[in-house]
C-alpha positions in Angstrom: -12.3 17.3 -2.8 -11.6 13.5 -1.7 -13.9 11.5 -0.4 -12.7 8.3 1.2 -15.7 5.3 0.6 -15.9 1.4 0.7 -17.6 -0.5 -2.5 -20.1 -2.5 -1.1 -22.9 -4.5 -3.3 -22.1 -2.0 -6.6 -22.3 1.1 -4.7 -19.5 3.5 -3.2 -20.4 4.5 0.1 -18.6 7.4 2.3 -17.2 6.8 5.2 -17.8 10.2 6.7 -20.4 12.7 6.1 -20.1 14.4 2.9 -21.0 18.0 2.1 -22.6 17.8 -1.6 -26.3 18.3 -2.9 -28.5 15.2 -4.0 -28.3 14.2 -7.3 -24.3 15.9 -8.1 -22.7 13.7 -10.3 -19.3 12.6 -9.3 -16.2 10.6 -10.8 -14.5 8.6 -9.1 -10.9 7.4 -9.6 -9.6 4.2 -8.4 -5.4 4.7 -7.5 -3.7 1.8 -9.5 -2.0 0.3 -6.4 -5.6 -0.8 -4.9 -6.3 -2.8 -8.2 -3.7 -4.6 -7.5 -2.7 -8.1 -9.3 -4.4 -10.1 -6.2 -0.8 -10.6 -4.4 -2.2 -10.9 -0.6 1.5 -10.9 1.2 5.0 -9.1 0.4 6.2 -12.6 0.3 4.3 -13.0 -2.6 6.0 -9.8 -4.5 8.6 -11.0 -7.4 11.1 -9.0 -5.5 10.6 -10.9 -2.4 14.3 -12.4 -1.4 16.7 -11.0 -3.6 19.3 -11.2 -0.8 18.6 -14.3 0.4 21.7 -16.5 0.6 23.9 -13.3 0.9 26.3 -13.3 4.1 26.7 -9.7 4.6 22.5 -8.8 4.6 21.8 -11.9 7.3 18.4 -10.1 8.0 17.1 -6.9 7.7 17.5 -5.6 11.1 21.8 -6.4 11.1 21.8 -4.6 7.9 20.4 -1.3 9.0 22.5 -1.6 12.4 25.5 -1.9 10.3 24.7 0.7 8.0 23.7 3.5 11.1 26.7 2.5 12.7 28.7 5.2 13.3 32.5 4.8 11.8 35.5 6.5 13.6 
């Protein structure tokens, strides 16, 4: 079973009702991608601009054009 919940004041509360007696012991695992290294925006992501000051990839949105572009 997954239960989704927000950590507020040292406790995990559900967000929706949950079916389980009082008292049952749980463990909860945290997914690696929400502890993440306090990066707020994908500008901020090491990877961010690798193809600036490329002339074929002007932006993202010409570069998928061209690439869907049908070639007779």
């Amino acid at each position: 079973m997954t239960i989704a919940a927000k950590y507020e004041n040292g406790i995990f509360r559900p967000l929706e009702e949950v079916q389980l007696e009082e008292g049952t012991r749980v463990e909860v695992s945290v997914p690696s991608r929400v502890m993440h290294s306090g990066l707020a925006s994908v500008r901020d992501w090491p990877i961010f601009g690798i193809w600036s000051g490329r002339e074929d990839i002007p932006d993202g949105v010409t570069y998928e054009d061209r690439l869907r572009r049908p070639r007779y």
